[in-house]
C-alpha positions in Angstrom: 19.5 -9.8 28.5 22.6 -10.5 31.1 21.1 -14.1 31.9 19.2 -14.8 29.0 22.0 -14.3 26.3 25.3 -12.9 27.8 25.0 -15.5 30.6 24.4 -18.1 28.6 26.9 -17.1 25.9 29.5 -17.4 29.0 28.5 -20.5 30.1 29.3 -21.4 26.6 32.7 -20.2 26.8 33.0 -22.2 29.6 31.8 -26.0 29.1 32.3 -25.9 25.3 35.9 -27.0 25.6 34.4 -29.7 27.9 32.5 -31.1 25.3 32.9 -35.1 23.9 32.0 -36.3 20.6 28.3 -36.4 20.0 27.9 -34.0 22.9 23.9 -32.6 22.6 23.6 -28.5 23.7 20.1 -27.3 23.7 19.3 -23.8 24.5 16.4 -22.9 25.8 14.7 -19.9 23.8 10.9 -19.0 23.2 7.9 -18.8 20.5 9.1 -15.3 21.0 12.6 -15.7 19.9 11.8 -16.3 16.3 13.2 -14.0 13.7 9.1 -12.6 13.0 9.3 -10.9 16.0 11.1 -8.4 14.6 8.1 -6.8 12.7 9.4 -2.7 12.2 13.1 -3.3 10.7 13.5 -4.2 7.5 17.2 -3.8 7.9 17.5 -5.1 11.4 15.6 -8.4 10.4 17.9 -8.7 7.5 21.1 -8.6 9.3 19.6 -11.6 11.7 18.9 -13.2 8.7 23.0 -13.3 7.3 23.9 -17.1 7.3 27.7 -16.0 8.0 26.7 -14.1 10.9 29.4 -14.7 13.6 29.4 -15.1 17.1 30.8 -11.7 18.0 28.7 -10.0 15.3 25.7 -11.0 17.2 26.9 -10.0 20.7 27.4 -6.8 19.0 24.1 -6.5 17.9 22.4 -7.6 21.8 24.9 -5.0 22.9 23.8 -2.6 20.4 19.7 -3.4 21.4 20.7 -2.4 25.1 22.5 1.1 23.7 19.3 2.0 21.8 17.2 1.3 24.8 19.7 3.5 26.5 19.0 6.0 24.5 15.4 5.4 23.9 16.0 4.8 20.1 15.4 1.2 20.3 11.8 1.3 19.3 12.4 3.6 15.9 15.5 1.3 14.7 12.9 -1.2 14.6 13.7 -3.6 17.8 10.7 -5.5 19.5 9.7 -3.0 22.7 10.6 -6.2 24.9 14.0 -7.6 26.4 12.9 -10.8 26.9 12.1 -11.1 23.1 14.9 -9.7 22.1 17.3 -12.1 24.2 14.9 -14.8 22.8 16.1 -13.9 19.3 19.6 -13.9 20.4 19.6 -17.7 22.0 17.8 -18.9 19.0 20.3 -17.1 16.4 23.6 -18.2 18.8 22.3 -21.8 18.5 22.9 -21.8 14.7 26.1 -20.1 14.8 27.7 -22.4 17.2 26.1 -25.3 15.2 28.4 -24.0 12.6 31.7 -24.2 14.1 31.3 -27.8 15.2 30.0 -29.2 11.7 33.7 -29.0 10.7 34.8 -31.3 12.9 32.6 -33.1 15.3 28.6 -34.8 15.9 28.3 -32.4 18.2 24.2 -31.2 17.8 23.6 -27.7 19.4 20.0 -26.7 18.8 17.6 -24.1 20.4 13.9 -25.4 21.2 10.6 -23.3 22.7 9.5 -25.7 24.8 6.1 -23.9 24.9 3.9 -22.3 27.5 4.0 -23.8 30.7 2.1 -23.0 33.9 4.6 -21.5 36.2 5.5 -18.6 37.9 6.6 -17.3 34.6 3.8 -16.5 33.4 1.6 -16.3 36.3 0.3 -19.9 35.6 -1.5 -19.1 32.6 0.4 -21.6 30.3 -1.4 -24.4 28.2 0.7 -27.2 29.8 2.3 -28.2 32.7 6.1 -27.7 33.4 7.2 -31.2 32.7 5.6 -31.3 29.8 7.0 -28.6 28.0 10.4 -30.1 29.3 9.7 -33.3 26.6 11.0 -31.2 23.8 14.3 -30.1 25.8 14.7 -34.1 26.0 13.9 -35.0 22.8 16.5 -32.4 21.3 19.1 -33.6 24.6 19.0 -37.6 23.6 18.9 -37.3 19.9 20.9 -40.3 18.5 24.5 -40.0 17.6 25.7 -39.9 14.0 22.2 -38.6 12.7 22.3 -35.6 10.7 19.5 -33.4 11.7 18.6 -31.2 13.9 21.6 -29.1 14.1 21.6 -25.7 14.3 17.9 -25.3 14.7 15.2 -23.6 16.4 13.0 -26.5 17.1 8.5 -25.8 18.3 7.3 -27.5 20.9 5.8 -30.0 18.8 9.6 -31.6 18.0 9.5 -29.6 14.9 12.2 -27.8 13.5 11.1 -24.3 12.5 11.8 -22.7 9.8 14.0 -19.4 10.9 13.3 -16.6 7.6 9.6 -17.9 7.0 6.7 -16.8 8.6 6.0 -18.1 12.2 3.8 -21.2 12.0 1.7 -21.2 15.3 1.4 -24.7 16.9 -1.1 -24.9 19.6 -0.9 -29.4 19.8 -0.7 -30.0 23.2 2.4 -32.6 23.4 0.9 -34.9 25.7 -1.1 -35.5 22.8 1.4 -36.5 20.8 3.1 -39.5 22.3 5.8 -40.6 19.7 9.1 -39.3 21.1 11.7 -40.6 18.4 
């Protein structure tokens, strides 16, 4: 949770201000940090479904994930058993609230991506790809072309697509090197 969200929520903090005009932010989240993942609570998945959710209204929620573990309650208020996911969720959610404060007044594109599942270390090398392939997406959603519209504020597959954050969880298992076409 610390690096996964609340770190990057601070690094946030920190290079926002930095930011130039049609500046590109891409967090890196998970096929795990869609909003399906949350399977047991009805109300839970509803408040990460609130379009006006702020910034501080989902640390608040991350924060309260880690009291409920605490107190072993996490489980019965309907959170996913796993950190990881949960901090998953977070990135992808904090990606579209940020997205919203910069529509007002720059091109500014934050987005979150699952770049997919990579051999590494991670996962014991078990992935369907290799590292530097599941790194094309990152760049894809890093050099998208100034002034154009969309994707901003989205949780984008490893197949370049954006997806879709209150429907159900398409799977993609493409393999990108399959699929050339950058943009």
């Amino acid at each position: 949770m610390d690096t996964n969200y609340f770190g990057l929520l601070r690094m946030c903090h920190f290079l926002f201000p930095l930011l130039r005009p049609s500046s590109r932010v891409v967090h890196v989240s998970a096929q795990v940090g869609h909003l399906t993942q949350i399977r047991n609570g009805t109300e839970l998945r509803e408040k990460f479904k609130m379009s006006n959710m702020t910034e501080d209204e989902l640390t608040g929620l991350m924060q309260q994930y880690m009291h409920d573990v605490h107190n072993g309650t996490h489980l019965e208020k309907g959170w996913p058993d796993s950190p990881y996911t949960v901090s998953k969720i977070g990135v992808s959610m904090l990606a579209m609230i940020q997205q919203k404060d910069f529509n007002r007044t720059t091109d500014i594109a934050i987005n979150s991506v699952n770049p997919g599942y990579a051999r590494t270390q991670m996962t014991n090398f078990t992935g369907i790809m290799e590292a530097e392939e599941a790194g094309d997406p990152i760049l894809y959603l890093a050099c998208l072309t100034p002034g154009r519209g969309e994707p901003k504020g989205k949780l984008i597959w490893n197949n370049k697509e954006v997806q879709a954050w209150n429907d159900t969880l398409v799977h993609v298992n493409d393999h990108p090197s399959k699929c050339k076409k950058y943009w």
